[in-house]
N, CA, C and O atoms as CSV, one atom per row, in Angstrom:
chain,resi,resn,atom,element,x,y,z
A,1,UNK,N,N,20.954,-117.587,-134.213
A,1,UNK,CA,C,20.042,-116.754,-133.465
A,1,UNK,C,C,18.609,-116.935,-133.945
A,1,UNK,O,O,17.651,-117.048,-133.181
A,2,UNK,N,N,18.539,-116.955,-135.350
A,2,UNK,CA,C,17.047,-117.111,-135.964
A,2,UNK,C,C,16.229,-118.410,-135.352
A,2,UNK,O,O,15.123,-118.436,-134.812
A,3,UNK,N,N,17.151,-119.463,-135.622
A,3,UNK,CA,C,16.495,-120.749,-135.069
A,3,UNK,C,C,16.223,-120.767,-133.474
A,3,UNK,O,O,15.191,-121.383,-133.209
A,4,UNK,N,N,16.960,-120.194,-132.242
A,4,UNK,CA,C,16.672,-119.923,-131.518
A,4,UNK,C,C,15.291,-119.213,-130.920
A,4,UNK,O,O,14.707,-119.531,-129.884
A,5,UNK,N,N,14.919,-118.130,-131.887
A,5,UNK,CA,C,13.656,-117.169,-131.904
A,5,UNK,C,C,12.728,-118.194,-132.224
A,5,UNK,O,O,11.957,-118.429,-131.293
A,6,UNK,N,N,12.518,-119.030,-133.471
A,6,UNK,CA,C,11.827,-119.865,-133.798
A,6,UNK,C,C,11.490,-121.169,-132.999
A,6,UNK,O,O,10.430,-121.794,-133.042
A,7,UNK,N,N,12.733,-121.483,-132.180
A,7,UNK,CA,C,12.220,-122.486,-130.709
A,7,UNK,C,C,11.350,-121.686,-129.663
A,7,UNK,O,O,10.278,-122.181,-129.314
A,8,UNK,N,N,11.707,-120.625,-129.211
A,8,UNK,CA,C,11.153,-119.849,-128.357
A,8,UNK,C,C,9.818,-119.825,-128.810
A,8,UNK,O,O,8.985,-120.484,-128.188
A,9,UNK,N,N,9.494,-119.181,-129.777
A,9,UNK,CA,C,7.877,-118.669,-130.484
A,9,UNK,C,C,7.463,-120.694,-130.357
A,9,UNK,O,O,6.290,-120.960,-130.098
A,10,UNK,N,N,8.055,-121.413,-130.472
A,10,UNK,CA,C,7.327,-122.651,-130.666
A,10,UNK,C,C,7.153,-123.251,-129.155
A,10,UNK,O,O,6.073,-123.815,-128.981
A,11,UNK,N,N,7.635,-123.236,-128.547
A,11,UNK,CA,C,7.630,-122.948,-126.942
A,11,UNK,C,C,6.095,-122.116,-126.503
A,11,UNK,O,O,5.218,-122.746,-125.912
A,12,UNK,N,N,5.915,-120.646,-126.875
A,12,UNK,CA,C,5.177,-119.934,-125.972
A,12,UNK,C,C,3.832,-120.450,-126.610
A,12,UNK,O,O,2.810,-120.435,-125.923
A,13,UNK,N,N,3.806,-120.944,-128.016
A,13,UNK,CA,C,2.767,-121.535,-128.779
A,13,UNK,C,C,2.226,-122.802,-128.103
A,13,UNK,O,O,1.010,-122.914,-127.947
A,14,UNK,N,N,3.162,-123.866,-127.650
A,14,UNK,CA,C,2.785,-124.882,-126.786
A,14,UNK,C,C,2.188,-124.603,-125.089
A,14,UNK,O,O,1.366,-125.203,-124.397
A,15,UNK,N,N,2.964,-123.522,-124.880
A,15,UNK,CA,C,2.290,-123.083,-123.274
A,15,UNK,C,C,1.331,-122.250,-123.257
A,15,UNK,O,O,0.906,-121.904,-122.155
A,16,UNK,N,N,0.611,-121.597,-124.711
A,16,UNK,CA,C,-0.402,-121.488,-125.326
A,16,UNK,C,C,-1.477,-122.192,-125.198
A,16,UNK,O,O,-2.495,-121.597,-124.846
A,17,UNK,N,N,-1.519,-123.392,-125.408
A,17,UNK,CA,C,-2.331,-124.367,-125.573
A,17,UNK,C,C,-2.252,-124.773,-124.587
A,17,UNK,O,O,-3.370,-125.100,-124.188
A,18,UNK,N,N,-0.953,-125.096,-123.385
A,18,UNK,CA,C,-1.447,-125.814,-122.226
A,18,UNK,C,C,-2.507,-125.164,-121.385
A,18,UNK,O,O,-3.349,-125.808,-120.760
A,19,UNK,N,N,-2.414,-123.693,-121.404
A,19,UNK,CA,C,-3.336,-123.060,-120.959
A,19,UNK,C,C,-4.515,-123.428,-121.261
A,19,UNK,O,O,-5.337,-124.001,-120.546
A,20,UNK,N,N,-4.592,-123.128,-122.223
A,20,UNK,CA,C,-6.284,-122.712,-122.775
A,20,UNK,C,C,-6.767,-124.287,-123.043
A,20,UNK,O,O,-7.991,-124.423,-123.072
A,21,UNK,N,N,-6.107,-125.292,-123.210
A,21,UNK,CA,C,-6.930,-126.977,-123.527
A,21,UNK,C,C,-7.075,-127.621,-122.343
A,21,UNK,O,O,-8.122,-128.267,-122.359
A,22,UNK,N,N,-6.569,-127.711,-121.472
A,22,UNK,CA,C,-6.402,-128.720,-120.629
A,22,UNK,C,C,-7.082,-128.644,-119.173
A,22,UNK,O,O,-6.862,-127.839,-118.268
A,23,UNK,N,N,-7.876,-129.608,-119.217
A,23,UNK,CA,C,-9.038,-129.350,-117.805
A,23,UNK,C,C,-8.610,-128.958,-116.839
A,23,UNK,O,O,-7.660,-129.530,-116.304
A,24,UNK,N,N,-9.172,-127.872,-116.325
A,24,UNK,CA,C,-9.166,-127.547,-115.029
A,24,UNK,C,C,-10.516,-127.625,-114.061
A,24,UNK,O,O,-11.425,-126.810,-113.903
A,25,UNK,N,N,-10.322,-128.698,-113.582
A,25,UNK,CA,C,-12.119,-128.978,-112.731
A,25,UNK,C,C,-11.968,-127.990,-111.447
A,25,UNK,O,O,-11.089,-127.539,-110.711
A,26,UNK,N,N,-13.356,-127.937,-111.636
A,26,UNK,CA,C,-13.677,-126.801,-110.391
A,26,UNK,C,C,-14.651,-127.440,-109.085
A,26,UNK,O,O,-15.121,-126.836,-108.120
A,27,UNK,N,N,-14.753,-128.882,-109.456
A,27,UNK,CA,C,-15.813,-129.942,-108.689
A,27,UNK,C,C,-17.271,-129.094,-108.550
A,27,UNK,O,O,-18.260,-129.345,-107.861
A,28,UNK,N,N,-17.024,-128.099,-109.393
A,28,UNK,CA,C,-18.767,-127.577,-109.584
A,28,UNK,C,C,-19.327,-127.870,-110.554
A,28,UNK,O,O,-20.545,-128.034,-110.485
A,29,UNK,N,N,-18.659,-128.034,-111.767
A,29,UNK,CA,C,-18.883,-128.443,-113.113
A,29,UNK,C,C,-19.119,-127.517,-113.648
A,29,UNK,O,O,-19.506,-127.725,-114.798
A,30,UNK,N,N,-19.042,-125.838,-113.167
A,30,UNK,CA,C,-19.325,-124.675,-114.614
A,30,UNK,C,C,-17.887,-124.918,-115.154
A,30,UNK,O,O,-17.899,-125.016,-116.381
A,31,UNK,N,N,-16.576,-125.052,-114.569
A,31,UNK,CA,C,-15.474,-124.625,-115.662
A,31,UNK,C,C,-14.904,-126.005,-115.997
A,31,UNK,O,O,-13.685,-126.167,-115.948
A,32,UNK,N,N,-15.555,-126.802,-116.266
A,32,UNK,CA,C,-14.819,-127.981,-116.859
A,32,UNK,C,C,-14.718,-127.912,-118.259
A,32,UNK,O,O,-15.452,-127.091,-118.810
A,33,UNK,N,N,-13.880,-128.675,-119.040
A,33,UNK,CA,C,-13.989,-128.693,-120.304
A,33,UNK,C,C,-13.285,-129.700,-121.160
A,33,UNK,O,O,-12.346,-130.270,-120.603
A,34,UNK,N,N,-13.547,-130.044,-122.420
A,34,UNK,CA,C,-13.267,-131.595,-122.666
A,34,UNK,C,C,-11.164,-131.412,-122.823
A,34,UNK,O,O,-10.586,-130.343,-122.626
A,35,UNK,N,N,-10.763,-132.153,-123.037
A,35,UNK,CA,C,-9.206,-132.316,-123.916
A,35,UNK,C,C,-9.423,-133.150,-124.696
A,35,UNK,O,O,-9.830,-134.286,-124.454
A,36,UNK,N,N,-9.033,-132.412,-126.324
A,36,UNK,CA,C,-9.456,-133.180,-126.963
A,36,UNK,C,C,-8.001,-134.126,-127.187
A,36,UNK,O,O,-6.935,-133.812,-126.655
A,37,UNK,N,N,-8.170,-135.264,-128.023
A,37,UNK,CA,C,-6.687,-135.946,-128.322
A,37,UNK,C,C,-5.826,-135.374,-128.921
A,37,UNK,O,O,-4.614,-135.543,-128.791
A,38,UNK,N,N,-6.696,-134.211,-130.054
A,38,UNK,CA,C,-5.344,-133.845,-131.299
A,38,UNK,C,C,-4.574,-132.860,-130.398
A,38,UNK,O,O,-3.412,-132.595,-130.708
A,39,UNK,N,N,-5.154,-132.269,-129.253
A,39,UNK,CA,C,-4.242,-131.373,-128.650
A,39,UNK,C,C,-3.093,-131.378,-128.173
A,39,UNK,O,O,-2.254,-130.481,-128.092
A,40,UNK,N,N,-3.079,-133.177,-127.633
A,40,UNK,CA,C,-2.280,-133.438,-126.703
A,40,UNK,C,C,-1.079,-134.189,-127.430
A,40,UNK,O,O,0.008,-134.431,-126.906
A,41,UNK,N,N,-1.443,-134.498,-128.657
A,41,UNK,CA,C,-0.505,-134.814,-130.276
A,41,UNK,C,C,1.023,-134.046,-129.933
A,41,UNK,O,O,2.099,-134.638,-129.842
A,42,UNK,N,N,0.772,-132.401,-129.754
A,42,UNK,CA,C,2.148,-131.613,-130.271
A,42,UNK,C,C,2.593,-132.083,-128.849
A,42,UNK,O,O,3.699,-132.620,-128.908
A,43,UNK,N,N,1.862,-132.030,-127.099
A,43,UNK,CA,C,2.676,-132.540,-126.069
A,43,UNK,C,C,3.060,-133.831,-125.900
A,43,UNK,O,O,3.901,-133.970,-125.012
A,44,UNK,N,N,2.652,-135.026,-126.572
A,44,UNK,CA,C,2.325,-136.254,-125.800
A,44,UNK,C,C,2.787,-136.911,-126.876
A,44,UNK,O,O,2.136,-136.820,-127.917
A,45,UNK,N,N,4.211,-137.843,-126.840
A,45,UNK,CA,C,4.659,-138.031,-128.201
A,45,UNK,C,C,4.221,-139.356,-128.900
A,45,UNK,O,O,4.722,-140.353,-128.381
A,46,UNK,N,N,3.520,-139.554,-129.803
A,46,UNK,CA,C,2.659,-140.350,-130.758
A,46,UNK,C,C,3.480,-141.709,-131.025
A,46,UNK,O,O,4.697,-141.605,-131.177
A,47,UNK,N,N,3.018,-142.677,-131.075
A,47,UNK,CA,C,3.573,-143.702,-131.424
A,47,UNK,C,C,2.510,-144.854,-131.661
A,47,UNK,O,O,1.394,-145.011,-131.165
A,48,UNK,N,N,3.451,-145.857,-132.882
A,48,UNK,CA,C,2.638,-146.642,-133.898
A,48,UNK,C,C,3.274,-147.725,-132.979
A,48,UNK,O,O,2.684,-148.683,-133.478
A,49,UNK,N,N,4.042,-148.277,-132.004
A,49,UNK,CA,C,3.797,-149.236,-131.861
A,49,UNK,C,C,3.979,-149.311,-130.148
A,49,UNK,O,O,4.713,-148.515,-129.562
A,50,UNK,N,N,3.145,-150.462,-129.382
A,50,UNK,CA,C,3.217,-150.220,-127.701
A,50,UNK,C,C,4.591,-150.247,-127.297
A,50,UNK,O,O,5.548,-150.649,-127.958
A,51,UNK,N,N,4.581,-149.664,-125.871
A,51,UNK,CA,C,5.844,-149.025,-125.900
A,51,UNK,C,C,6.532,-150.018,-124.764
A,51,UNK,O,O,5.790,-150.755,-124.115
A,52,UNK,N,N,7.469,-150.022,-124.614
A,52,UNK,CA,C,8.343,-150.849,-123.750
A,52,UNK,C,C,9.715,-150.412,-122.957
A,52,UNK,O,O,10.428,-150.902,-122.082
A,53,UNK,N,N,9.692,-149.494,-123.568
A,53,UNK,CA,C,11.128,-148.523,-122.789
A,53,UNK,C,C,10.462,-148.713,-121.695
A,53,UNK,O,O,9.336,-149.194,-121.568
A,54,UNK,N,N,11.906,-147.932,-120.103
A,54,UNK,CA,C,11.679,-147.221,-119.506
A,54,UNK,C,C,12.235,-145.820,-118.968
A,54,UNK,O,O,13.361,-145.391,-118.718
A,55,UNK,N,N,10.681,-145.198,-118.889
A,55,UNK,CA,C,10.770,-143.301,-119.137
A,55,UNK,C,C,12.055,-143.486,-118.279
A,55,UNK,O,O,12.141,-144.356,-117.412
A,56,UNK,N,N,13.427,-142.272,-118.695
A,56,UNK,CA,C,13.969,-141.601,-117.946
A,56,UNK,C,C,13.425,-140.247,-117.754
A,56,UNK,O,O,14.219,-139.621,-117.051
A,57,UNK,N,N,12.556,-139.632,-118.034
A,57,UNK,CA,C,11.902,-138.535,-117.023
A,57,UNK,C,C,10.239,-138.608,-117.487
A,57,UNK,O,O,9.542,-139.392,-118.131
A,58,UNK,N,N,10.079,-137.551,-116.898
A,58,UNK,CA,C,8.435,-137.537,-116.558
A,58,UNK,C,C,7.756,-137.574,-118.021
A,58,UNK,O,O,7.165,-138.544,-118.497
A,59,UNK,N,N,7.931,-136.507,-118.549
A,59,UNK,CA,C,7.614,-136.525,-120.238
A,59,UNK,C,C,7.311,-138.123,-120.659
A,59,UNK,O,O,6.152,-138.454,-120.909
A,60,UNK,N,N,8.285,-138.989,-120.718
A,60,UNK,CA,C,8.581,-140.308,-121.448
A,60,UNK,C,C,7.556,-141.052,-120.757
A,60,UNK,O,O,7.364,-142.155,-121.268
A,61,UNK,N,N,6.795,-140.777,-119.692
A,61,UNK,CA,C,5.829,-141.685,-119.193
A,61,UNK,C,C,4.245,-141.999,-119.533
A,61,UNK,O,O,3.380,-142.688,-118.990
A,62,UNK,N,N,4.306,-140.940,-120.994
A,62,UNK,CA,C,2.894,-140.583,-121.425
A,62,UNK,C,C,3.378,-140.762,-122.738
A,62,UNK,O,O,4.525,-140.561,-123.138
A,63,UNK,N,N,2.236,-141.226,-123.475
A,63,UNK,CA,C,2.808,-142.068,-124.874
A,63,UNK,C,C,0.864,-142.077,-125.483
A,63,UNK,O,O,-0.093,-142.366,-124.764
A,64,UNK,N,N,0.816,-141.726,-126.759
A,64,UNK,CA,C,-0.409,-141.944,-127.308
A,64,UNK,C,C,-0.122,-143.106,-128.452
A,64,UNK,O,O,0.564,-142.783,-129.422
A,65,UNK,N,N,-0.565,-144.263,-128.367
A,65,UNK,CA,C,-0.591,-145.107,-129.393
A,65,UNK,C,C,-1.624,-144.596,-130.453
A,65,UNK,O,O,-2.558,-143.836,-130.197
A,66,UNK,N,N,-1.281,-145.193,-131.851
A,66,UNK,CA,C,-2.176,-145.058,-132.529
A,66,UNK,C,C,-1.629,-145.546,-133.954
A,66,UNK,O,O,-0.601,-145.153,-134.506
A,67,UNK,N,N,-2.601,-146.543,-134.453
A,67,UNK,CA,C,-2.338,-147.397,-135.728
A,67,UNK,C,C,-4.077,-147.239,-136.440
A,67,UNK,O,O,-5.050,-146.827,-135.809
A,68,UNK,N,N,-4.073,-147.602,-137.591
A,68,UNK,CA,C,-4.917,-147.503,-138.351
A,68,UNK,C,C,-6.613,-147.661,-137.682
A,68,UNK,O,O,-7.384,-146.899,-138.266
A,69,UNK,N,N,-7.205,-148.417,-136.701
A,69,UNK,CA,C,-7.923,-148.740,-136.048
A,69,UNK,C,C,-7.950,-148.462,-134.301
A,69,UNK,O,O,-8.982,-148.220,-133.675
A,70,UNK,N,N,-6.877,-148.537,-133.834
A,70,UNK,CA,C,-6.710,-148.303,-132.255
A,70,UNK,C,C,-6.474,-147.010,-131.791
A,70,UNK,O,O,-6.106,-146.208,-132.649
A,71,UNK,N,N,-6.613,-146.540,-130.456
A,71,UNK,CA,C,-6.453,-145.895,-129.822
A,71,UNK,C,C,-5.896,-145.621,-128.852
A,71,UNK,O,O,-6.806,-145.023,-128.278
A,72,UNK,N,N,-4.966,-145.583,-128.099
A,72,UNK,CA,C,-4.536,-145.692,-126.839
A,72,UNK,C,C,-4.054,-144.870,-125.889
A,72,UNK,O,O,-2.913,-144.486,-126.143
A,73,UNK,N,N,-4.549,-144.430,-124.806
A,73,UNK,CA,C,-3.366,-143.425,-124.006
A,73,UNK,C,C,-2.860,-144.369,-123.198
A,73,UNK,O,O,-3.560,-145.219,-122.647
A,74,UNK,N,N,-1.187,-144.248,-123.040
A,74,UNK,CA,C,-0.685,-144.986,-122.372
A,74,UNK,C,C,0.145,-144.300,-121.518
A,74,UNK,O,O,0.525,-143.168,-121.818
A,75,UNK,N,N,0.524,-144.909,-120.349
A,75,UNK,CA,C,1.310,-144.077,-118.730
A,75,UNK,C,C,2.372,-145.441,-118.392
A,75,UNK,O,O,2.312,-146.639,-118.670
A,76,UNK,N,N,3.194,-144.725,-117.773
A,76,UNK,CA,C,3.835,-145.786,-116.755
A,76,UNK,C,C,3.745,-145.235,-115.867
A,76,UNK,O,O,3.730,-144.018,-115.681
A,77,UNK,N,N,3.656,-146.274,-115.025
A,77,UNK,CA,C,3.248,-146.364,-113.079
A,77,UNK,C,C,4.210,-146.757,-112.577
A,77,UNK,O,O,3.843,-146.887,-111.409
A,78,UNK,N,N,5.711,-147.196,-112.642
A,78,UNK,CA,C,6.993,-146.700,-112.139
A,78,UNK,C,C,7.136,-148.670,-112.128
A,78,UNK,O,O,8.286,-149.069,-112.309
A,79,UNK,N,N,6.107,-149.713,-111.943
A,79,UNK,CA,C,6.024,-151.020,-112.063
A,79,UNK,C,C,6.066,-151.056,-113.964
A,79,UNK,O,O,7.026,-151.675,-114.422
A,80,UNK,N,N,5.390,-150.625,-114.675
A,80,UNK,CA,C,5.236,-151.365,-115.771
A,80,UNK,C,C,4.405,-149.719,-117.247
A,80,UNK,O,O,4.518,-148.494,-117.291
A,81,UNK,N,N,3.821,-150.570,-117.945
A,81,UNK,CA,C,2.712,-149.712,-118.541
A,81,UNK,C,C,1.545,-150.007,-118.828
A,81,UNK,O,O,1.275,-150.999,-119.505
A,82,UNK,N,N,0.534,-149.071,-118.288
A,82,UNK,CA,C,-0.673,-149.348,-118.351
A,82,UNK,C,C,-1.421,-148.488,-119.553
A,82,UNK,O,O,-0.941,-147.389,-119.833
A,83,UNK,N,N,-2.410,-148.891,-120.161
A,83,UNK,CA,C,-3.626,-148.063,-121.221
A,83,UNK,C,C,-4.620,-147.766,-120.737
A,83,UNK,O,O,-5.082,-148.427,-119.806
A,84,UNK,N,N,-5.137,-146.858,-121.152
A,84,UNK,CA,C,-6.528,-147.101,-121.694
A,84,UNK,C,C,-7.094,-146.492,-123.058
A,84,UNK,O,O,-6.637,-145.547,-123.701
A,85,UNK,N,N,-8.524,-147.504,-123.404
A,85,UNK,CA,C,-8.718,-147.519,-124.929
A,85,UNK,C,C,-9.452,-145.941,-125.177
A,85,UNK,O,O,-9.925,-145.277,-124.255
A,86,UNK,N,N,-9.437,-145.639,-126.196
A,86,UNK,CA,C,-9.931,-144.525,-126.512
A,86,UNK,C,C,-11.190,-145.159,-128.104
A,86,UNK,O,O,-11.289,-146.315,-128.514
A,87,UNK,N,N,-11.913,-143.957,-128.615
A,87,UNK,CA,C,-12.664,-144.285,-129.700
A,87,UNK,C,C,-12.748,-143.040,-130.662
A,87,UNK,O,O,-13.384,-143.114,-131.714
């Protein structure tokens, strides 16, 4: 039961943050706001080397590379996987 409570609280902590980090454009530009990378760390699962699977669901299609020097957000487009560089 304890560990259960402790998924839950780690759950409302992540839909926490989806709230409050993640752009919502208003095409007026008062409520825009940046996302930063470390946010998207606890959603977006991190990896040291490019990826080559393919996602069985939506989650698995978003991938942040990252090795000592690089940057990467990476997607699949249902053909392959695409990046782009970050700094």
């Amino acid at each position: 039961m304890e560990e259960i409570k402790k998924l839950q609280d780690k759950i409302d902590q992540l839909e926490k943050k989806i709230d409050n980090k993640f752009l919502f454009h208003n095409h007026g530009g008062n409520g825009d706001q940046r996302i930063q990378l470390g946010d998207l760390q606890e959603l977006i699962e991190v990896v040291s080397a490019v990826p080559t699977n393919i996602p069985r669901d939506f989650a698995e299609q978003f991938k942040i590379y990252r090795n000592s020097t690089t940057y990467r957000f990476y997607w699949h487009d249902g053909t392959g996987w695409r990046y782009a560089t970050g700094t």
